[in-house]
C-alpha positions in Angstrom: 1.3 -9.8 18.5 -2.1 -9.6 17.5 -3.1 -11.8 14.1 -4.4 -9.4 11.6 -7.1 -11.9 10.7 -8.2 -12.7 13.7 -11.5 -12.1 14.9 -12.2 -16.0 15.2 -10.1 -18.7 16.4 -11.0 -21.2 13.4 -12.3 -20.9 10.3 -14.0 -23.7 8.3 -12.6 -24.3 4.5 -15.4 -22.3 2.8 -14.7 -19.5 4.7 -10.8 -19.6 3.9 -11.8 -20.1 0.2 -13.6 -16.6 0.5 -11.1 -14.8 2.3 -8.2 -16.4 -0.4 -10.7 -16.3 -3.3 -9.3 -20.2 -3.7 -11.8 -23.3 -4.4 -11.5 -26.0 -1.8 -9.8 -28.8 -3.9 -6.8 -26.0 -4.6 -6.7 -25.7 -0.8 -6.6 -29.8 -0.1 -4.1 -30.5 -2.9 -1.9 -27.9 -1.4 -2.3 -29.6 2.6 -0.6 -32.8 0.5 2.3 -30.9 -1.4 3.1 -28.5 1.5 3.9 -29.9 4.7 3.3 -26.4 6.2 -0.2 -26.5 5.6 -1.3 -28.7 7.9 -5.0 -27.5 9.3 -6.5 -29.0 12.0 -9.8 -31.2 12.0 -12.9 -31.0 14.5 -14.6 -33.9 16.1 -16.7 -33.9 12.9 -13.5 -34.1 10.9 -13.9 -31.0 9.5 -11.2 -28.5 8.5 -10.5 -26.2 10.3 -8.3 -23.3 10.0 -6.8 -20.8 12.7 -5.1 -17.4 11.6 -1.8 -18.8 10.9 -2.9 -21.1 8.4 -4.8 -18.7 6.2 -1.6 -16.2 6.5 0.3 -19.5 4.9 -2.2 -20.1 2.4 -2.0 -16.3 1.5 1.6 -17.1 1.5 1.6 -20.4 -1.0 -0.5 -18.4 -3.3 1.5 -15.6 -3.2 5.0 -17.5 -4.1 2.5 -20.0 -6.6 0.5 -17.2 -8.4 2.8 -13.9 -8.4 6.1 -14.9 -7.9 5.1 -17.8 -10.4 7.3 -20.5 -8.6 6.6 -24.0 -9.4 5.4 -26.0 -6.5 8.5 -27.8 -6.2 10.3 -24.5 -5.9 7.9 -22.7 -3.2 8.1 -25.8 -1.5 12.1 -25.5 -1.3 11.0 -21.8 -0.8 9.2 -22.2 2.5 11.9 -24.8 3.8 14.2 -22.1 3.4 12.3 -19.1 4.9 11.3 -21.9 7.8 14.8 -22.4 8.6 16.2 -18.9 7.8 13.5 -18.1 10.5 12.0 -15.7 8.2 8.1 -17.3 8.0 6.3 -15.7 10.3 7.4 -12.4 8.9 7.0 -12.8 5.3 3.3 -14.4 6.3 2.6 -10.7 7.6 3.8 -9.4 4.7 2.0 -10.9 2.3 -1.3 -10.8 4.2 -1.3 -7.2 5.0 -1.9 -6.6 0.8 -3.5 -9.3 0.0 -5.9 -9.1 3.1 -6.7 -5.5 2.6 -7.5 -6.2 -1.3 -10.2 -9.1 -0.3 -11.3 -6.2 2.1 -11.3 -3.6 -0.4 -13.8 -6.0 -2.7 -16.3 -7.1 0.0 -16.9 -3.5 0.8 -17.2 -2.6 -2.6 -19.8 -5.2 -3.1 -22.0 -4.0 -0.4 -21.6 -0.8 -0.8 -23.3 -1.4 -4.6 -25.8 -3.5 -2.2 -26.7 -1.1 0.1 -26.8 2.4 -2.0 -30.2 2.8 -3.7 -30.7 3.4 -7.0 -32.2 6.7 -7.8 -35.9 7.2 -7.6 -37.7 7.7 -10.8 -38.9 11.2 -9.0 -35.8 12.2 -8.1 -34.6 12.1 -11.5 -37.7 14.2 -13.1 -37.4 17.1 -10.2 -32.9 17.3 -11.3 -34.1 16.9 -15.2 
């Protein structure tokens, strides 16, 4: 099964903090109050972060900021989809909207980049 996020095998923190619109000390406090986030670290000691992670991250903010659970309880939340063997799944789930939102923004953004404002004579010949 193909990761819908995956186009690179590891992502450094700032670029998880654009793709979850999160700040980097939300995303470290998090690796120490959810075992499940658990990013790796390059020989420079770097974070680093494949697919799966960001679709948990997705996931943590999902259950934190919508479903407004507390930390204990999405904690307790993610034992219990971990063991009900239901993780992997809901990750999808919750990525496919959220993913496609951040998606939806970036283009927006430089699509307003990219078109050009009308020209001052193309405005007189209309007028």
């Amino acid at each position: 099964m193909t990761e819908p996020i995956a186009k690179k095998a590891y992502y450094s923190i700032g670029e998880v903090c654009d793709i979850t619109g999160l700040k980097p000390h939300v995303l470290r406090y998090w690796e120490t109050q959810f075992e499940v986030l658990n990013p790796t670290k390059n020989r420079a000691g770097n974070r680093v972060f494949r697919p799966k992670d960001i679709e948990l991250v997705l996931l943590v903010k999902n259950l934190l900021y919508e479903e407004k659970y507390t930390i204990e309880g999405a904690r307790q939340r993610l034992l219990e989809m971990r063991q009900d063997g239901e993780l992997a799944e809901e990750r999808q789930v919750i990525l496919d909207p959220e993913f496609l939102s951040i998606m939806k923004e970036e283009l927006q953004g430089l699509q307003a980049i990219l078109t050009l404002p009308e020209s001052p004579e193309a405005s007189s010949e209309t007028g």
